[in-house]
GUBA-414827 format. One record per residue (C-alpha): x, y, z. Coordinates in steps of 0.5 Angstrom, whole numbers, plus 500, padded with zeros to 3 digits. Layout:
<pts>
XYZ ...
</pts>
This chain:
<pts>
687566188 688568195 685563200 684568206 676565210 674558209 666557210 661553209 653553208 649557204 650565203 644566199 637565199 632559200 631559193 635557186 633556179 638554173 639557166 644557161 647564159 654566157 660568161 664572155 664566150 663560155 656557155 655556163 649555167 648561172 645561179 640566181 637568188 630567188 631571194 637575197 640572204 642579208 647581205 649577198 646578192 649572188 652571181 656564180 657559174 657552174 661548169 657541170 663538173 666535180 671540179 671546184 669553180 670560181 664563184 662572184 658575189 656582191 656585198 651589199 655590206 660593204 659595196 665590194 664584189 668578192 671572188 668564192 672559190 667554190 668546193 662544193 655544193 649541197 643538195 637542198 630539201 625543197 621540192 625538187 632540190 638539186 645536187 651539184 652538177 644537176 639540171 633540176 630546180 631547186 625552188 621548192 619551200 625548203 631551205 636551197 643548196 648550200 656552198 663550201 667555198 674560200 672568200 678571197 677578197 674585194 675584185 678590182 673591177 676597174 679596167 687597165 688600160 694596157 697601153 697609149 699609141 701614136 695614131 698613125 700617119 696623121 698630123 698629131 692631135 689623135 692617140 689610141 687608147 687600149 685598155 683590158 676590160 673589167 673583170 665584172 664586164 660580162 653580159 649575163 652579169 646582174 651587176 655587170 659593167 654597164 659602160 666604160 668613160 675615157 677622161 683626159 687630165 684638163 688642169 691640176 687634179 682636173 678630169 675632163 670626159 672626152 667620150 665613153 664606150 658601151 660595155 660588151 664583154 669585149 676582152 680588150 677595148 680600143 679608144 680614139 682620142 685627141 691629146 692637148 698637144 703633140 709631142 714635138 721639138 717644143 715639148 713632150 705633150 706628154 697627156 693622162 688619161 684614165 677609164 671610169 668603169 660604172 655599173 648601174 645597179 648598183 651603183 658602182 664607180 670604178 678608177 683606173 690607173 691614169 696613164 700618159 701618153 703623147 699623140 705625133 704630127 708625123 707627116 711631113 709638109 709640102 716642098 717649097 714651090 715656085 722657086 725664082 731668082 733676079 738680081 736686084 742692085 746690091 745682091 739677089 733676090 729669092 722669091 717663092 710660092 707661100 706655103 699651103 700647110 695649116 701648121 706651117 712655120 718657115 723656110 730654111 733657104 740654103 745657099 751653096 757655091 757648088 750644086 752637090 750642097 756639101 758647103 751651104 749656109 742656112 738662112 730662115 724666113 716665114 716670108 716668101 722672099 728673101 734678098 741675099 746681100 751678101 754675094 761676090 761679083 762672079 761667083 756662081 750661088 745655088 740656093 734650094 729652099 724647105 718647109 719647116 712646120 710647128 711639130 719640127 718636121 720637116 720637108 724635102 728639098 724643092 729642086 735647086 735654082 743658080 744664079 747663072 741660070 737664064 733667068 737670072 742673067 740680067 742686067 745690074 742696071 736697068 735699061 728702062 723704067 719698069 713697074 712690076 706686079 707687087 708679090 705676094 698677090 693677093 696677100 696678107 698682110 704684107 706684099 712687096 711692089 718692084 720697080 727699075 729706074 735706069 738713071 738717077 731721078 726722084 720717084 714717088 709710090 703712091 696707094 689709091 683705094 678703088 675710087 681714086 682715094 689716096 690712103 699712103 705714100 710709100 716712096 717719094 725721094 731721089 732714086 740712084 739707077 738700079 732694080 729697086 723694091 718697097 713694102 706696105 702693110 696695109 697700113 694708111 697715112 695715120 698708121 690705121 689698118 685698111 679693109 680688105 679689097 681692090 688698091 691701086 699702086 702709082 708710080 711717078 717720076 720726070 720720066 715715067 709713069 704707072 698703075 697696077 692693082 693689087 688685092 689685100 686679103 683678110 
</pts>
């Protein structure tokens, strides 16, 4: 403590009382002012001793509460006037004890927050704000803190309040809360955040000093699913299951000519196929796919799948004339419809609404054999979004035709 004015007498009223409430856990006996001196309103606590103490005062003077170093203390005139350390009123009609004391200064009685965490396990969003309580956070305190509020930075020299605590005397407090982003591959995320300590009588505001910290989507996203390969006419075609996570941003599809993966290309999509054209007749390919979210994280990888594998063992050229179920199905907003054609020959693709209503043509020219595919989007002649719903797919050759549905999600 600084020691900076020394003064003797008394700074308060003509009249005290004792009683026995609690500063933080320590059983204390606490002086009470019956009547304020001009500019003191008292606070202070004996801990039955000879032995100096620590006194807290407010100065209505200067809205500033003070720490006293207490030395001593002097027997008052009044009936029943009591010594120090004594249990006797001092409440009589003449003048009240008197202190010896060092004023050391205003106390700082906003909270410090000791520092920002990480919420654990969660995906971002949520940090934990520790902070030590104010000085002045003491139940028996007349004019202690009554409440703690947790502001976070909103825009420049913008302070937005995002929840407050109720002041208990507790040494150290713990907050919940969110962040406006996380910090992540696309930036720190770096948030401020400050207490506002605030007695009401009176009526006291305290700042702390603002601290950053960032919040982590530590959670990895779910392994690709439903991992599948055909070959199409002029390369292979991947097709998987569409990811299930909230913060999902794409695939990485790696390709390798030996299944251990020490020499692999890296291909990306946020689609949930992929036509590799650029392979060799006879070369075996292992292909294994990984989800990728907003925050960078990154999935395992799903089990791997060769391009030599039943499955995909099947013709260049088909024998017959094939329409398959479009995929994604349902979808939105884009699906792929398959189809083979074993010989040269003109197709036409058409999409009906459910009550036979022509809304597109997707394909209507001359096919070579092969294993073929087109896209729709959703999209009718005029280049205008569909509603949602039920449509039908038709394809229509010399030799062949064929209707599936299809469901188109909004």
């Amino acid at each position: 403590m600084v020691e900076t004015e020394y003064q003797s007498g008394s700074p308060v009223g003509t009249g005290w009382s004792y009683y026995t409430p609690y500063f933080g856990a320590t059983p204390s006996t606490s002086i009470t002012p019956v009547s304020p001196y001009v500019n003191w309103t008292t606070w202070a606590y004996i801990n039955n001793s000879n032995e100096p103490f620590i006194a807290s005062m407010y100065s209505i003077e200067d809205d500033s509460y003070y720490d006293f170093f207490v030395t001593g203390w002097t027997q008052g005139d009044g009936d029943g006037g009591a010594t120090w350390p004594g249990s006797q009123d001092g409440n009589g009609t003449g003048n009240g004890g008197g202190f010896s004391y060092y004023r050391s200064g205003p106390i700082d009685y906003s909270a410090n927050i000791i520092n920002i965490t990480d919420v654990p396990n969660d995906q971002g969003g949520r940090v934990y704000i520790n902070f030590k309580r104010s000085m002045v956070d003491v139940i028996s305190h007349p004019h202690g803190v009554d409440i703690y509020t947790i502001q976070r930075i909103g825009g420049p020299n913008e302070w937005v309040n995002i929840g407050s605590i109720g002041a208990t005397g507790e040494q150290m407090y713990t907050y919940e809360a969110s962040t406006l982003a996380d910090s992540s591959v696309n930036g720190d995320g770096l948030t401020a955040f400050r207490i506002i300590t605030q007695s009401f009588y009176p009526d006291l505001v305290e700042e702390s000093i603002s601290v950053i910290g960032y919040s982590v989507d530590n959670i990895d996203p779910g392994i690709p699913q439903g991992l599948s390969l055909q070959w199409i006419s002029n390369g292979i075609q991947l097709n998987w299951s569409q990811s299930q996570d909230n913060d999902f941003q794409y695939f990485i599809v790696q390709r390798s000519t030996d299944e251990s993966f020490q020499f692999i290309e890296n291909f990306y999509t946020a689609d949930v196929y992929y036509d590799d054209l650029s392979v060799n007749s006879g070369q075996e390919y292992f292909y294994r796919l990984a989800t990728v979210d907003y925050n960078g994280n990154i999935s395992e990888y799903c089990d791997y799948i060769s391009s030599n594998t039943m499955d995909a063992k099947i013709s260049l050229l088909p024998e017959v004339y094939k329409l398959h179920q479009n995929y994604p199905n349902p979808f939105n907003p884009t699906t792929r419809i398959f189809y083979d054609t074993p010989e040269e020959e003109s197709v036409t693709i058409s999409v009906y609404n459910s009550v036979g209503i022509l809304i597109n043509t997707l394909v209507n020219r001359e096919h070579s054999a092969g294993h073929h595919f087109v896209s729709w989007n959703g999209m009718n002649e005029k280049n205008q979004l569909v509603p949602a719903g039920l449509y039908i797919y038709k394809i229509y050759s010399k030799s062949f035709s064929a209707t599936k549905k299809m469901l188109l999600l909004k």
